[in-house]
N, C-alpha and C positions, 0 to 999 in steps of 0.2 A: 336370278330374281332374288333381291334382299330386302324388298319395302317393306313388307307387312311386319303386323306387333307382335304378329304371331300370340295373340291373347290367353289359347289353351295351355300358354307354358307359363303359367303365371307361376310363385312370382318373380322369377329369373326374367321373364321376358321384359318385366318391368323395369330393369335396372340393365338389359344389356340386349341389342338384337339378336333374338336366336342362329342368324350363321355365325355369330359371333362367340358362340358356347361352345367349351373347352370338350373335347369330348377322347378320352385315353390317349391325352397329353397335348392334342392337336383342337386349334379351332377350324369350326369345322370348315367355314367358307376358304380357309388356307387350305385344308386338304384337298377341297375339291381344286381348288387354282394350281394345285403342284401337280393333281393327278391329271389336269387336262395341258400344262405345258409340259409332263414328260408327253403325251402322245402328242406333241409336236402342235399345239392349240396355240398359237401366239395374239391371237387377236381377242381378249377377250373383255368385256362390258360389263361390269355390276351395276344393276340398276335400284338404286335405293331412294328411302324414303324416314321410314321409321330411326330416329338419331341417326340418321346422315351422317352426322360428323363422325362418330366413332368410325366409320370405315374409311376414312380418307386416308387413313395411314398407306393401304393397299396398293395405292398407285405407286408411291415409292418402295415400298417392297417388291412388288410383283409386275412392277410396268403396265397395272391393268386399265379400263378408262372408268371412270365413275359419272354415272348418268340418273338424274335427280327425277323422283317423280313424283311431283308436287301433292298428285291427286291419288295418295295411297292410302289416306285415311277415310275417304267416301268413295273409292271405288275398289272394285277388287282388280286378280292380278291382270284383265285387260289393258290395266294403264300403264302397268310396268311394260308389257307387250309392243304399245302401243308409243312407247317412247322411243323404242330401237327399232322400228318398224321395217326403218329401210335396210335395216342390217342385217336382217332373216338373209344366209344363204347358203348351203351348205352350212347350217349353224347346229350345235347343241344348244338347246333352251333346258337349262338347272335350275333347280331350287338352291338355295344355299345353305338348306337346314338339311340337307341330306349326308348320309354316311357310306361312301361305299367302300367296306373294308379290302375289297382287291379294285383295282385302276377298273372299269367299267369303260373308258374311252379312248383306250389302245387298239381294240378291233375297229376296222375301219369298216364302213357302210357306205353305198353307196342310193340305197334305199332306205325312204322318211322309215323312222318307227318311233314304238312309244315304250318303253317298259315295262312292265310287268309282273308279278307276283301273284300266287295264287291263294286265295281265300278257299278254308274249309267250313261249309254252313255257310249260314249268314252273312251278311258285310253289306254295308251302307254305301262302298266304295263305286267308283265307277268300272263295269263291268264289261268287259268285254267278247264279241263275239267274230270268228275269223274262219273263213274257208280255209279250201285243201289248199292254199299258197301261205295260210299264213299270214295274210292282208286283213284287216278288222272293216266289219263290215257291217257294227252295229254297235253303239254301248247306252247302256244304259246305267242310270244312278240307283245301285242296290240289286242283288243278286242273290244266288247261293252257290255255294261251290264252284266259286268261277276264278278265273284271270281277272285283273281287274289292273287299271293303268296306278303307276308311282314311278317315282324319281323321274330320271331325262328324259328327252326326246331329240329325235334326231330328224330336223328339217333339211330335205333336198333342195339344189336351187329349182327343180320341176314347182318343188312343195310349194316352197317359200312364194315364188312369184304369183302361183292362185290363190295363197291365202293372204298375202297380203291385200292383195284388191279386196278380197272379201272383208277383211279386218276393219278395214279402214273405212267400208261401207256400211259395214252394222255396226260400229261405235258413233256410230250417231244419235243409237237409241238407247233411252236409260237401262233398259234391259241387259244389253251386252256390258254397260260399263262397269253395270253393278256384279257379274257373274264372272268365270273362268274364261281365259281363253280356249280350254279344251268343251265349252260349253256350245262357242261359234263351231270350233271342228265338228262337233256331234249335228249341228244344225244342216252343216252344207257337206258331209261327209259324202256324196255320191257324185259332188261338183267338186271336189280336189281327186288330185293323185293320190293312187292308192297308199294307205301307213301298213305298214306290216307290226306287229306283235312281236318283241324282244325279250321273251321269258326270261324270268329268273328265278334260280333256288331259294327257298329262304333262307335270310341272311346277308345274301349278296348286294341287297338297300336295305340300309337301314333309317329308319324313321321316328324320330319319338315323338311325340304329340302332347309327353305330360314329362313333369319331373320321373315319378315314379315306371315311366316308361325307359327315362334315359339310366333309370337307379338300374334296370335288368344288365344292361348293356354294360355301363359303365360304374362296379361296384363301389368306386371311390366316392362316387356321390348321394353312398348313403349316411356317410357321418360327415361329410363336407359338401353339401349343396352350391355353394360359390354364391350363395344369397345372404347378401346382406339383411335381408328382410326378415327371410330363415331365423338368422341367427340373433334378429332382438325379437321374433315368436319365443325362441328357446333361453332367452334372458329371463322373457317374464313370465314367462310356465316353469319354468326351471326342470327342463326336459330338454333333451339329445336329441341332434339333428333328426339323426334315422328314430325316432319316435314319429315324427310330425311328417306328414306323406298326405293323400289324396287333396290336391291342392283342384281346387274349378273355382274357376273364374265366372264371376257375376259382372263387373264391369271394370273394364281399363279404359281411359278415356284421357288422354294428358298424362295429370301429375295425379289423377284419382284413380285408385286402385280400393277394390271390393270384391273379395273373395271366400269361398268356405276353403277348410282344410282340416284335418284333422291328428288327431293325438293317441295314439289309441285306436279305439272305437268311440272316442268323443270329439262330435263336431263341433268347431270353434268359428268362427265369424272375424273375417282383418279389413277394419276400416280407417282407413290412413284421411279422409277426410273429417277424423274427428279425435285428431292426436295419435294416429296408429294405434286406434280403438281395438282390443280384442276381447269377444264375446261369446261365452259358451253358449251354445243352440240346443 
């Protein structure tokens, strides 16, 4: 899945699709495609949305299929879902903004699962809960000291063939279009086949959600952010990349971009509908 703007990555998101961000030498949507043809993955679908064009190159590199989905900007990832629908079988469903520093889809499985990572405290994430087999049996959104689902997932064709019907019967309602596809799984989880829980250590996904997220991970991108935007903030402040950091998004919408970020400990305000306005707060 590559539709979305992925908005919390502003302002790189703005200027390039986050599977498409460089991340210690590799982009990452390439490393997931290398990591799933070395385990023998030949069949595989990007499904896009957000500048489409930019990935088109992939097919010729990687032999992959590129499959459009019109409706990524008013709905969430159901519609990406919902585009390859009949293709679910024996399938990994990826994100394309994910990093897994060791191949994650060399073990073979013959049983659905979802991923995993465990939150200490707190977390907003989806939670998860699994008897003595290891099968999830409950999640919910926000927990504390829990497992909680990230990166892949691994649909059986048992999987595939009851959730399809289900998919395709609740996208009919605004509710589903506008939410997760792991939102229908949490609804009818007692009417599919059982998912089992694929722990991992941390580390083993990685995820970043903000520039300053992917700055931990990948130190290169604290004095070269790959942001052209970045670097006329740092023209007209006359300040260094790695000065300028918590970058949140107020709205991405098209060609208009409005975001806080700051300098310091001073907040500044980037509005590019009015000259790439920047205003101290």
């Amino acid at each position: 899945m590559a539709a979305g703007t992925a908005s919390r990555f502003v302002p790189l998101s703005a200027e390039r699709p986050k599977g498409l961000v460089e991340v210690k030498g590799e982009i990452l949507i390439e490393r997931q495609i290398r990591q799933l043809q070395e385990a023998r993955v030949s069949d595989i679908t990007v499904v896009v949305g957000y500048k489409a064009d930019m990935f088109m190159y992939l097919r010729d590199k990687f032999g992959v299929s590129i499959v459009m989905n019109e409706d990524y900007a008013r709905y969430n990832n159901t519609s990406s879902v919902m585009q390859v629908i009949d293709k679910l079988d024996n399938t990994f469903v990826c994100c394309s903004d994910n990093y897994f520093p060791k191949n994650v889809f060399i073990r073979e499985s013959t049983d659905s699962y979802y991923s995993a990572l465990y939150a200490d405290g707190k977390t907003g994430e989806y939670c998860l809960t699994t008897d003595a087999d290891e099968q999830i049996t409950s999640v919910t959104v926000g927990g504390k000291d829990s497992w909680y689902m990230v990166g892949h997932v691994y649909f059986s064709h048992e999987f595939s063939e009851k959730f399809r019907k289900i998919m395709i019967d609740e996208y009919r309602y605004d509710k589903t279009r506008q939410g997760y596809w792991e939102d229908v799984y949490i609804r009818h989880i007692h009417q599919l086949p059982k998912m089992k829980v694929n722990r991992y250590k941390d580390g083993e996904i990685q995820e970043f959600d903000s520039i300053d997220e992917l700055r931990l991970f990948d130190e290169s991108y604290r004095n070269d952010t790959r942001s052209s935007i970045v670097k006329k903030i740092c023209r007209k402040l006359h300040v260094s990349e790695s000065e300028v950091h918590a970058f949140k998004n107020i709205k991405h919408q098209g060609d208009y971009l409005l975001f806080n970020f700051k300098v310091g400990e001073t907040s500044y305000l980037y509005n590019d509908s009015e000259g790439e306005k920047i205003e101290r707060i």
